[in-house]
PAKOLTI-80726 format. One record per residue (C-alpha): residue in three letters; x, y, z. Coordinates in steps of 0.25 Angstrom, whole numbers, plus 5000, padded with zeros to 4 digits. Each point is the difference from the previous one (the first is absolute). Example, Ala and Ser with C-alpha at 12.3 -4.5 7.8 and 13.67 -1.06 7.14 Angstrom:
NODE rest    x    y    z
NODE  ala 5049 4982 5031
NODE  ser 5006 5014 4998
//
This chain:
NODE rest    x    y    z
NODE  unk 4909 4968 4676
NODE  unk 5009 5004 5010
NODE  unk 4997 5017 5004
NODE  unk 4986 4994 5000
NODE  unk 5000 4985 5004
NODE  unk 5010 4993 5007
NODE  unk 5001 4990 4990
NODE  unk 5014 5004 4991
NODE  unk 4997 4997 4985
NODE  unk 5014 5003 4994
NODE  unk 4996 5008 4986
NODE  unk 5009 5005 4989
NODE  unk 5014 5002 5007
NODE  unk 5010 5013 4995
NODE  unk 5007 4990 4991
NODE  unk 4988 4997 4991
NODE  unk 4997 5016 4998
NODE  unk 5013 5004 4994
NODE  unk 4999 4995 4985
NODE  unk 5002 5012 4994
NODE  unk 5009 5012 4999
NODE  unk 4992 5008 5007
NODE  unk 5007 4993 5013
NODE  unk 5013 4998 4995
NODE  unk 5006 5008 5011
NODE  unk 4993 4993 5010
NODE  unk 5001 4987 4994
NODE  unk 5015 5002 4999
NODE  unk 5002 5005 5015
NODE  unk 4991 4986 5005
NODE  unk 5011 4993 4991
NODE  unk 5012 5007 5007
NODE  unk 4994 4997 5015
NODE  unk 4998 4986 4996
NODE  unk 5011 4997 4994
NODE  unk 5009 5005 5011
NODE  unk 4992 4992 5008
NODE  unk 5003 4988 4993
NODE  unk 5015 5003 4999
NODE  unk 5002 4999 5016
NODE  unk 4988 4991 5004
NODE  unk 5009 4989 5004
NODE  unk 5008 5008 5009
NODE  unk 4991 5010 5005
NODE  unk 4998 5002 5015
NODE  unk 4989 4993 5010
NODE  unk 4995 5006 5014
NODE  unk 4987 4999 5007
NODE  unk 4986 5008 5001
NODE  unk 4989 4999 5007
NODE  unk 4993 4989 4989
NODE  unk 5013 4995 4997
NODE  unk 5013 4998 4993
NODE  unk 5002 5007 4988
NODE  unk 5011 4998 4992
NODE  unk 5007 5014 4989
NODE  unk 5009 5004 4991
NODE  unk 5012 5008 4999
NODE  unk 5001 5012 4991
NODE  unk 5007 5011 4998
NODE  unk 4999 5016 5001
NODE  unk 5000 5012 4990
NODE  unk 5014 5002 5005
NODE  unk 5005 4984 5000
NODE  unk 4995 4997 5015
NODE  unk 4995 4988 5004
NODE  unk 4988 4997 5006
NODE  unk 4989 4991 5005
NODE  unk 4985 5000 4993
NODE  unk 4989 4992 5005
NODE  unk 4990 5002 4990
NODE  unk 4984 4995 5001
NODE  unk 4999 4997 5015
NODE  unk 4984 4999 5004
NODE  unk 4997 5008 5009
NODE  unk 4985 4999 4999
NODE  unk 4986 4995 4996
NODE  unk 4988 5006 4994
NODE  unk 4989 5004 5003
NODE  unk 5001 5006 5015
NODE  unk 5012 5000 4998
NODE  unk 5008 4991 5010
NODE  unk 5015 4996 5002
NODE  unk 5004 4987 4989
NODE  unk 4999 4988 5007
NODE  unk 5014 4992 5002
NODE  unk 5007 4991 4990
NODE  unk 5007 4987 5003
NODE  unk 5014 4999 4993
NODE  unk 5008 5012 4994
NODE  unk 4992 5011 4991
NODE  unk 5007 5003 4988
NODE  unk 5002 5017 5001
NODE  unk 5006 4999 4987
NODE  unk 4990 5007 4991
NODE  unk 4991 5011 5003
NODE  unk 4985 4997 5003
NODE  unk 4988 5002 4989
NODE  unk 4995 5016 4998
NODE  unk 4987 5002 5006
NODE  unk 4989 4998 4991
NODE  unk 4998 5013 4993
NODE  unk 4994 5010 4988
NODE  unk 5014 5005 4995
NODE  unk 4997 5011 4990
NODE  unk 5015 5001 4996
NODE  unk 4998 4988 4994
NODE  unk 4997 5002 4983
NODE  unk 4990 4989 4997
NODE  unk 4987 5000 5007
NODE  unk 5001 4986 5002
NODE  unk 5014 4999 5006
NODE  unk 4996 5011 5011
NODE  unk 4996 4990 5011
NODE  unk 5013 4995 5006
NODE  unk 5003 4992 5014
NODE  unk 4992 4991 5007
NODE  unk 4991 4999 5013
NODE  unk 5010 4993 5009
NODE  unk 5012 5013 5000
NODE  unk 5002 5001 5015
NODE  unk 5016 4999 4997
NODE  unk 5010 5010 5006
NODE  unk 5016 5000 4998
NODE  unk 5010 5003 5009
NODE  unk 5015 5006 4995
NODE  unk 5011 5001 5011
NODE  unk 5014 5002 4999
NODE  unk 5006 4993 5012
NODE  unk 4992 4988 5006
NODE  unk 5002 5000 5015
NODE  unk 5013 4992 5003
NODE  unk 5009 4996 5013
NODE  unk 5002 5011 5009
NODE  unk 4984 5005 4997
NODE  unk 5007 5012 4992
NODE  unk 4990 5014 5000
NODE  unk 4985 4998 4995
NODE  unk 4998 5007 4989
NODE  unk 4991 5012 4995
NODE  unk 4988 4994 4992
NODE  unk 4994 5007 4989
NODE  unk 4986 4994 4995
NODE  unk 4994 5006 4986
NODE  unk 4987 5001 4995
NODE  unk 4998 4998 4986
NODE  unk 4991 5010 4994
NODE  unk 4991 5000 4988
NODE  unk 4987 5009 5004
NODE  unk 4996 4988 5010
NODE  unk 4995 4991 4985
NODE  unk 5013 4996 4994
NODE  unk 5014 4997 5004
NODE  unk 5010 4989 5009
NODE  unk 5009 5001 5010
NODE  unk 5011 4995 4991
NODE  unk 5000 5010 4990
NODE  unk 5009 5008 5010
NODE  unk 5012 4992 5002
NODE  unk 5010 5000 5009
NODE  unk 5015 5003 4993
NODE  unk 5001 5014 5006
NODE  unk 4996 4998 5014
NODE  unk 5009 4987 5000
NODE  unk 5013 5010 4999
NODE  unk 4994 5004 5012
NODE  unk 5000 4993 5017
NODE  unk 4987 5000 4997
NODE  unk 4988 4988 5000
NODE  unk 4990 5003 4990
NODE  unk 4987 4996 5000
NODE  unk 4989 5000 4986
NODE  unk 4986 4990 5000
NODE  unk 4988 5000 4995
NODE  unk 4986 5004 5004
NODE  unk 4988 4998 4993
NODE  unk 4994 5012 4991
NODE  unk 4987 5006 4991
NODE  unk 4988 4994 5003
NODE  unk 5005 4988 5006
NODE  unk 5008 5008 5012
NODE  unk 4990 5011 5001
NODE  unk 4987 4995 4998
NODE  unk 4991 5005 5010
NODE  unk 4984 4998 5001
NODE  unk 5000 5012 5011
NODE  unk 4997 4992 5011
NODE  unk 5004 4988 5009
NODE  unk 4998 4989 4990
NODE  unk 5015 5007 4990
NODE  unk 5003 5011 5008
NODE  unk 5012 5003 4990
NODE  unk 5014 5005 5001
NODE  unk 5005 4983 4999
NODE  unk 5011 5005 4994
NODE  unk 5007 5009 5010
NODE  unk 4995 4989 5010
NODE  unk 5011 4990 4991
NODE  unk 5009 5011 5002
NODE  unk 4999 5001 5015
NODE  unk 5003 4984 4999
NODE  unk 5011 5001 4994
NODE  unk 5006 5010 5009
NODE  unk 4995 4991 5013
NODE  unk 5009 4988 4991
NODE  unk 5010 5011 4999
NODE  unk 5001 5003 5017
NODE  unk 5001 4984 5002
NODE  unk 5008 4994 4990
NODE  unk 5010 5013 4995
NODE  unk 5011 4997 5010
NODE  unk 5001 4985 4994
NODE  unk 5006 5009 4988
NODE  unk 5010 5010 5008
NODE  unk 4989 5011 5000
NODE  unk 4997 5007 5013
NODE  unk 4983 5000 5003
NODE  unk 5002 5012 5010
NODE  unk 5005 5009 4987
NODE  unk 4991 4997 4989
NODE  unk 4996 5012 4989
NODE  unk 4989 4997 4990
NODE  unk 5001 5006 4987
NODE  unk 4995 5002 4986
NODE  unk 4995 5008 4989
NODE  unk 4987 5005 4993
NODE  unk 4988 4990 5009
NODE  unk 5011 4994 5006
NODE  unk 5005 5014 5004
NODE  unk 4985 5002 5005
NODE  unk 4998 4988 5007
NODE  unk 5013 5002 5008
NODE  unk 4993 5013 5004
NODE  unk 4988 4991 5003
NODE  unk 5008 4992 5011
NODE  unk 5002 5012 5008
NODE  unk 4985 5003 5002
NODE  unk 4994 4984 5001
NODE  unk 5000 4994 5014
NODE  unk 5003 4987 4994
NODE  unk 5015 5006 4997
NODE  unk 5004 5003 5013
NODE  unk 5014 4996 5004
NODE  unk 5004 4994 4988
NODE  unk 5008 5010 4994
NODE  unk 5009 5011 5005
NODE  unk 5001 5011 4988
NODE  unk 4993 5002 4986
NODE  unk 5006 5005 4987
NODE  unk 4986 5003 4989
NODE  unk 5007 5004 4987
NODE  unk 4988 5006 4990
NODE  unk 4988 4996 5007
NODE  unk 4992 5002 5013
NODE  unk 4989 4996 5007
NODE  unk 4993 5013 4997
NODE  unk 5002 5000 4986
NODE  unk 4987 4998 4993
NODE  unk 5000 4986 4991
NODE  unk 5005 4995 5014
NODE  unk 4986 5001 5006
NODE  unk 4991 4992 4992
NODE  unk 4983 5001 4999
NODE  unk 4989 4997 4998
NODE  unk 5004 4985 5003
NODE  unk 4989 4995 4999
NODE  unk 4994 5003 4989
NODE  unk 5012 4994 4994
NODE  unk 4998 4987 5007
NODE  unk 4985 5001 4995
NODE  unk 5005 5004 4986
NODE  unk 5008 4987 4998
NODE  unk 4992 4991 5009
NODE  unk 4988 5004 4990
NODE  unk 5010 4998 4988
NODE  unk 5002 4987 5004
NODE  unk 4984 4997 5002
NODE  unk 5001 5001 5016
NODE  unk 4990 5006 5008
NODE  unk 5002 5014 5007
NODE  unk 4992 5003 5010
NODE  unk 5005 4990 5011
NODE  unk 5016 5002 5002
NODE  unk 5002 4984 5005
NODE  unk 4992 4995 4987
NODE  unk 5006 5009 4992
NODE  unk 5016 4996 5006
NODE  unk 4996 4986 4999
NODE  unk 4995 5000 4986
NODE  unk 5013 5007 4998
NODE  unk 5008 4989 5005
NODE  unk 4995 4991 4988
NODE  unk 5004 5007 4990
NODE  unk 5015 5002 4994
NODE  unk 5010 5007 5006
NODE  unk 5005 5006 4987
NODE  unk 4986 5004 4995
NODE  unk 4997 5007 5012
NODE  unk 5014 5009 4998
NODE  unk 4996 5000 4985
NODE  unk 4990 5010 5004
NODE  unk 5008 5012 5005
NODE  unk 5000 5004 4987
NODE  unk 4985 5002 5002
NODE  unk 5005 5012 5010
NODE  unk 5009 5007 4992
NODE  unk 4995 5012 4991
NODE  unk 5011 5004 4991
NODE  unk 5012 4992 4994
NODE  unk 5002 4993 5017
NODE  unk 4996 5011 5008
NODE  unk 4996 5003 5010
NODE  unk 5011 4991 5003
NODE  unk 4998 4995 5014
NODE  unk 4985 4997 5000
NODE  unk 5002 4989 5012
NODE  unk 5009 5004 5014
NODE  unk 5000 5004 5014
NODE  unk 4986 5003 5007
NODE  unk 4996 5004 5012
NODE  unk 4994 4989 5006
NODE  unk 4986 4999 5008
NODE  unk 5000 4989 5004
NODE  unk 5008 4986 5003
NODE  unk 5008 4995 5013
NODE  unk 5013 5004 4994
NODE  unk 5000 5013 4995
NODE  unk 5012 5005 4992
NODE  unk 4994 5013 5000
NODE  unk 4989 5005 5007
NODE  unk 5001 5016 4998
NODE  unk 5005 5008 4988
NODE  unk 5015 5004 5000
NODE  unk 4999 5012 5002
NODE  unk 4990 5000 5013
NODE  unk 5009 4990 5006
NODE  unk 5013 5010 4999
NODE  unk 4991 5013 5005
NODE  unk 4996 4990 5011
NODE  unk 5016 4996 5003
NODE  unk 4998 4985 4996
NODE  unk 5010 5000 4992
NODE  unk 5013 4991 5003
NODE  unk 5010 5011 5005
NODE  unk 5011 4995 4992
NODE  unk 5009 5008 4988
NODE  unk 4994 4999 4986
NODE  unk 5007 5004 4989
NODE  unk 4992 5003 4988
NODE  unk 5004 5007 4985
NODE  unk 4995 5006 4985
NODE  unk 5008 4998 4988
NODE  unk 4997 5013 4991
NODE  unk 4991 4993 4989
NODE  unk 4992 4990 5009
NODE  unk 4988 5002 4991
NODE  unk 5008 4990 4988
NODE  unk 4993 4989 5007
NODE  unk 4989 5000 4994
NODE  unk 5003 5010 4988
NODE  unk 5012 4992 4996
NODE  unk 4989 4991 4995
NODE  unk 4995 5010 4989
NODE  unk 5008 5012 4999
NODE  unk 5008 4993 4988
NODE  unk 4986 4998 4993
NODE  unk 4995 5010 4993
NODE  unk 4987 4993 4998
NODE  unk 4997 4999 5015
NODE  unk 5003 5015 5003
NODE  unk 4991 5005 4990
NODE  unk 4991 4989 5005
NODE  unk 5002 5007 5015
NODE  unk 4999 5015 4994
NODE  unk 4987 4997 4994
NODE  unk 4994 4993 5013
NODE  unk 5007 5005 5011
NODE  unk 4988 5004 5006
NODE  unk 4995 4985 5000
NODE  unk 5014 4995 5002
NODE  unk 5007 5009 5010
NODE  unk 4989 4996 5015
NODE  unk 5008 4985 4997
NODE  unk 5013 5003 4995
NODE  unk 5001 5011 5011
NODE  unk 4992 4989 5011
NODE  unk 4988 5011 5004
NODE  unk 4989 4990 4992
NODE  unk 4995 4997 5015
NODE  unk 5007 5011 5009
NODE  unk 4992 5014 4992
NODE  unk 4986 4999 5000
NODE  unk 4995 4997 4985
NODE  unk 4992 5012 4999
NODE  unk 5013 5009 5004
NODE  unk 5009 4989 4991
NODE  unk 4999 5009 4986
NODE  unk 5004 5014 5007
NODE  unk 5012 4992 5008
NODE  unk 5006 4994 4988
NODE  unk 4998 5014 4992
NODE  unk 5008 5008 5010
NODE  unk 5010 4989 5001
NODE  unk 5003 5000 4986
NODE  unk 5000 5017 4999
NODE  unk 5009 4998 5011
NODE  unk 5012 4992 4992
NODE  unk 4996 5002 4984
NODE  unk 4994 5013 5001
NODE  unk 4994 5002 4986
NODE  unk 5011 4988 4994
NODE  unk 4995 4988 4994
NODE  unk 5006 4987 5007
NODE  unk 5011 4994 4990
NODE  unk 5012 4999 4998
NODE  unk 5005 5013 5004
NODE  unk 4993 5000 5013
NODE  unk 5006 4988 5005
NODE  unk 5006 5006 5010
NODE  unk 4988 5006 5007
NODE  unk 4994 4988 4999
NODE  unk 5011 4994 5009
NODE  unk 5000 5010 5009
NODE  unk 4984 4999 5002
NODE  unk 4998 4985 5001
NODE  unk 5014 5000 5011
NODE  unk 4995 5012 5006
NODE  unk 4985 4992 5001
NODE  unk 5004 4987 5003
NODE  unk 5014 5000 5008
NODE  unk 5005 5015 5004
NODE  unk 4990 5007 5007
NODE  unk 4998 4990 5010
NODE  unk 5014 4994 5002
NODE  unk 5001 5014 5004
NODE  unk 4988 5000 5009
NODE  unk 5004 4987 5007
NODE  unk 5015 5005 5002
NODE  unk 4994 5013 5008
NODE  unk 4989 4994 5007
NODE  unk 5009 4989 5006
NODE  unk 5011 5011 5002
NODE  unk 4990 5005 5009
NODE  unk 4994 4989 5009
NODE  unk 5011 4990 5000
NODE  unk 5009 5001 5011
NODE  unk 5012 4993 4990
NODE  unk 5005 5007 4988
NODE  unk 4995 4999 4987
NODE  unk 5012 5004 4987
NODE  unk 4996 5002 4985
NODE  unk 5007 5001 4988
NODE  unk 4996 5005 4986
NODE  unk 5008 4991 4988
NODE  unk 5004 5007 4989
NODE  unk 5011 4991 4993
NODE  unk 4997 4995 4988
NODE  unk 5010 4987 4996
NODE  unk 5002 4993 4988
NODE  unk 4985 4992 5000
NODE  unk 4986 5002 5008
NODE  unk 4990 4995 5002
NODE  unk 4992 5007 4989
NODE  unk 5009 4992 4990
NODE  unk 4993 4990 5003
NODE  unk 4986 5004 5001
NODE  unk 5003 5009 4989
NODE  unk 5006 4991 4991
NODE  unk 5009 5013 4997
NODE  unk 5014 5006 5003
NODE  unk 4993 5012 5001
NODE  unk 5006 5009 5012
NODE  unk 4986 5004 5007
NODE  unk 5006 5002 5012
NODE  unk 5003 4993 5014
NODE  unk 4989 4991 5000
NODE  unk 4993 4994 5011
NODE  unk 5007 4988 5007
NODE  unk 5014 5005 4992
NODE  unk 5006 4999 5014
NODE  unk 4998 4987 5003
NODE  unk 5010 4994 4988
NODE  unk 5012 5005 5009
NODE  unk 4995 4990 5012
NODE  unk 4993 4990 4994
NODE  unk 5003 4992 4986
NODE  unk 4988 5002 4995
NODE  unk 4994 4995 4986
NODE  unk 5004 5017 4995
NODE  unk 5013 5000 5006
NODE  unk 5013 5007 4994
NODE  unk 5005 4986 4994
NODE  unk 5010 5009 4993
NODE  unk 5003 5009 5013
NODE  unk 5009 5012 4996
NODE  unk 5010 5005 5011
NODE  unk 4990 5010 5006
NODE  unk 4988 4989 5001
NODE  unk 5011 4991 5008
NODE  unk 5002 5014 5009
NODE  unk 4987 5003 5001
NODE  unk 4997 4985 5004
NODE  unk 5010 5001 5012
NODE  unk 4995 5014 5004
NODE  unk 4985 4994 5003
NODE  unk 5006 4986 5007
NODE  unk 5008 5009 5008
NODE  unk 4987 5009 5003
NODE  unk 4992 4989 5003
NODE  unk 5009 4991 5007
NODE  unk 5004 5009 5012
NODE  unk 4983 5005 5002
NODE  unk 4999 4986 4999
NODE  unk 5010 4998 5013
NODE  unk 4998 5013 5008
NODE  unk 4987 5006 4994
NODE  unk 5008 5012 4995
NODE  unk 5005 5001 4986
NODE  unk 5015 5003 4998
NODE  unk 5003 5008 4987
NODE  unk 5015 4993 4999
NODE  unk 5012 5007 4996
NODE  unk 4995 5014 5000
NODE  unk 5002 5008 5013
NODE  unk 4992 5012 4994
NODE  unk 4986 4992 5001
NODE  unk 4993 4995 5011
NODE  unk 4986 4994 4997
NODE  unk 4989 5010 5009
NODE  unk 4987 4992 5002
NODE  unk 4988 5007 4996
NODE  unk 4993 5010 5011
NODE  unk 4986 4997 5000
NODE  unk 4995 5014 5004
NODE  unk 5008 5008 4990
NODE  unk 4993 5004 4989
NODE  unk 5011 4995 4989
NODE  unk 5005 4988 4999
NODE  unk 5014 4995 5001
NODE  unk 5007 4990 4992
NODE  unk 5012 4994 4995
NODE  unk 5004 5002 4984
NODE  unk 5006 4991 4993
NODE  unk 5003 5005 4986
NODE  unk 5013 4988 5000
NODE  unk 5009 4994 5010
NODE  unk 5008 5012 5003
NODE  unk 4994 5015 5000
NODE  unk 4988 4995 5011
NODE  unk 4993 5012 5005
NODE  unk 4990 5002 5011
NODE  unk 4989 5008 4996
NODE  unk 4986 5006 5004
NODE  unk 4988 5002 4992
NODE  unk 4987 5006 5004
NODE  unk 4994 4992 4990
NODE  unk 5004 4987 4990
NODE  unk 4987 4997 4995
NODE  unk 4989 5010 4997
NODE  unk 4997 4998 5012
NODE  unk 4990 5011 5003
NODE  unk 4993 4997 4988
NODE  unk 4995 4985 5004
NODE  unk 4997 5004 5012
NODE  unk 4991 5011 4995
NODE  unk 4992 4989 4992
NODE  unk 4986 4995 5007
NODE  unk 5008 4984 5000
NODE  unk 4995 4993 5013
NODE  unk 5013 4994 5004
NODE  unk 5007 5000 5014
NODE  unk 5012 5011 4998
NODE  unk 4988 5009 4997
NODE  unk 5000 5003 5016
NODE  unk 5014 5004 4997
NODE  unk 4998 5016 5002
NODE  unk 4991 4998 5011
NODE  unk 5010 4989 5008
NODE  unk 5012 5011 4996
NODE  unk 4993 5010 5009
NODE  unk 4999 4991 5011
NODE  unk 5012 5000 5011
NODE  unk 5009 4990 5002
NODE  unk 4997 4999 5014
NODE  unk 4984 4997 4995
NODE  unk 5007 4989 4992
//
């Protein structure tokens, strides 16, 4: 199986997983893209990689724009990984590449939740202008990282019909994810992290074959959302990373949130090794036994690892490694920015106001999972709220009873308390560290570092679709990336102030995306300040709708205070202490 072997045995692709309803939506936007394909196929344009010729379509815009897709280039092979070998003759980038092979708990019948296939190392490239006689201006190049809590998720999901109005190349791929990208038996044998190693692949494809497609490799910003928000911040710490990208834009996640640092690795790995009849005690038996075994019964057994409904939701992801000849990270996050190893680079990094919808989207329109959650929060909440391995057992009961005094008081948790709930799990989960990581790289980076908090609500959300409800819960988390990126949730009945909103966020994005500094356009009144690092409020950027943007400060977005009182062992623990420390001791 490839992620464990080298050998790639194809399994059940996308196409056989979407039978039902329950992926209409997805099903629907895998028709769209292949259709389009098929439409321009015989016209499309051919220029040359590094393996090859690969042959595209032409498509068009959100605003009526042509432009060029080639879809399901290989840029690699499991399991180290390494760059995909050449091809004779022309590759068809007509269609996008196989999913990874994943446990995708949004699916609705346990036995359509494994989707994709082993060999998934497939990226696709969108431009608007193919370079041409005269060798016109290289253009800036955006590459997303999809995300999906590092289990779940493709790279095209987030299509490219918004950034095509744009003079921008756009870049989305695949990496491999859950057990199969982040398996690690602790030591030399699966140090772990292979999935962020297939992302550093693909941006070293990016930096020798972009220019083939009009984009400039000297102006590369890497971008995404949720784990793919995280894994962008992720780059800026791994040695493996350095010079291939310019600037950083992590919507909803980073890499000190703490789903994005997984543990106890391997007692996972023994957990489904034994599961499978493999022996334990020695890692190589133990991989190589594993090897023989199916693909798809190996990702099966995440479910093993989640407690409650699919939570806690990320039980595989990025480790710190301890041994391996390629590292992809060799110190925690945190150590590495009070030690100035971060990439000095600008970041910009953002909140929506209801990030804790994912996961609660999943249940607060049940009434049988909250009263499930109110009767056994205090066996529930250390893996809904990811401190199961981070709060020493015997401490776990006191934590989880402070935690819920601290948002229900003496309420029961229901409907009427949907709310808190929200707030808790976002404040938990996403807010108190986006916040963290903004400030502590403020402080010790010598680039500056911007933040926004999103607060408009359009017409869907994400929470629609995890919901199965029209519901207004809020902005929930990953509502921003609809107006970039058409997403499987996107306003396909986008009002006048979506379309607004849409163009606000290119035009925020874009111009970080050239010059590293974010312009707020038409509006003379705001300029966008980066965040100070040593002040003790934070300063952000609001965005309530496309027009009445204000910058604010906020000593405090998250509770913050609060979780950092609570005995969890996590890096922005040393926060306090790293605050009283000088810059010039940084």
């Amino acid at each position: 199986m490839r992620g464990l072997c080298a050998d790639c045995v194809v399994l059940k692709t996308i196409s056989n997983s979407m039978r039902t309803s329950s992926m209409k939506v997805v099903s629907t936007l895998w028709a769209i893209w292949g259709a389009a394909s098929l439409v321009s196929a015989l016209t499309g344009p051919t220029i040359h990689v590094e393996q090859g010729a690969v042959k595209g379509t032409t498509l068009l815009s959100a605003g009526g724009k042509p432009f060029q897709a080639f879809q399901g280039i290989p840029y690699g092979k499991a399991p180290e990984p390494v760059p995909a070998k050449p091809w004779v003759g022309v590759w068809p980038a007509e269609r996008p590449g196989s999913p990874c092979l994943q446990y995708m708990h949004t699916m609705h019948q346990e036995d359509e939740k494994i989707v994709g296939s082993e060999d998934c190392l497939y990226l696709n490239v969108y431009t608007p202008k193919l370079p041409g006689i005269g060798k016109p201006p290289l253009l800036d190049v955006i590459v997303y990282i999809h995300g999906g809590a590092f289990m779940f998720g493709w790279g095209h999901q987030y299509g490219p019909r918004y950034y095509m109005n744009r003079d921008v190349v756009y870049v989305t791929f695949n990496y491999r994810l859950g057990v199969l990208g982040f398996l690690s038996t602790e030591d030399e044998v699966v140090p772990g992290n292979n999935g962020l190693k297939d992302q550093v692949l693909a941006l070293k494809w990016v930096q020798k074959n972009i220019a083939a497609f009009g984009g400039n490799p000297d102006s590369v910003t890497i971008s995404g959302t949720s784990a793919g928000g995280a894994s962008v911040h992720y780059h800026y710490f791994s040695p493996m990373s350095r010079g291939l990208f310019h600037r950083g834009m992590s919507y909803s996640g980073t890499a000190l949130c703490p789903w994005t640092q997984a543990e106890e690795l391997r007692s996972k790995a023994n957990l489904i090794a034994a599961s499978l009849g493999c022996q334990t005690s020695l890692s190589r038996e133990m991989v190589a036994c594993l090897r023989k075994r199916p693909a798809e019964k190996i990702v099966a057994l995440t479910k093993e690892l989640m407690v409650w409904l699919y939570n806690p939701f990320s039980p595989f992801g990025p480790t710190v490694e301890v041994a391996g000849n390629t590292p992809f990270l060799i110190n925690e996050p945190l150590s590495d920015t009070l030690e100035i190893k971060l990439k000095n680079l600008p970041w910009l990094t953002s909140l929506t106001t209801e990030e804790g919808l994912y996961p609660a989207a999943e249940f607060v329109n049940n009434e049988q999972h909250l009263q499930e959650l109110n009767k056994r929060f205090v066996e529930i909440a250390p893996s809904l709220l990811d401190y199961n391995y981070t709060v020493p057992l015997e401490q776990q009961l006191q934590v989880t009873e402070e935690i819920r005094k601290k948002y229900f008081g003496d309420l029961p948790i229901g409907p009427d308390t949907v709310k808190q709930l929200v707030k808790m799990i976002g404040d938990r989960l996403f807010n108190v560290d986006g916040e963290l990581a903004a400030k502590f790289q403020a402080r010790v980076s010598q680039a500056p570092v911007y933040f926004y908090l999103f607060s408009y609500r359009g017409k869907h959300s994400l929470s629609e679709f995890m919901s199965g409800s029209t519901d207004n819960f809020g902005v929930s988390h990953a509502d921003d990336t609809a107006y970039t990126s058409d997403v499987y949730y996107s306003n396909t009945e986008e009002t006048e102030q979506d379309k607004a909103m849409s163009m606000l966020l290119l035009d925020l994005f874009t111009s970080f995306a050239k010059t590293g500094v974010p312009q707020v356009p038409g509006n003379k009144d705001v300029t966008w300040e980066p965040v100070t690092g040593n002040a003790e409020n934070i300063t952000y950027l609001y965005i309530p709708d496309s027009t009445n943007l204000k910058m604010r400060s906020n000593k405090d977005l998250s509770n913050k205070d609060f979780w950092l009182s609570l005995p969890i062992n996590e890096p922005h623990k040393s926060f306090k202490e790293a605050r009283a420390r000088s810059t010039d001791e940084l």
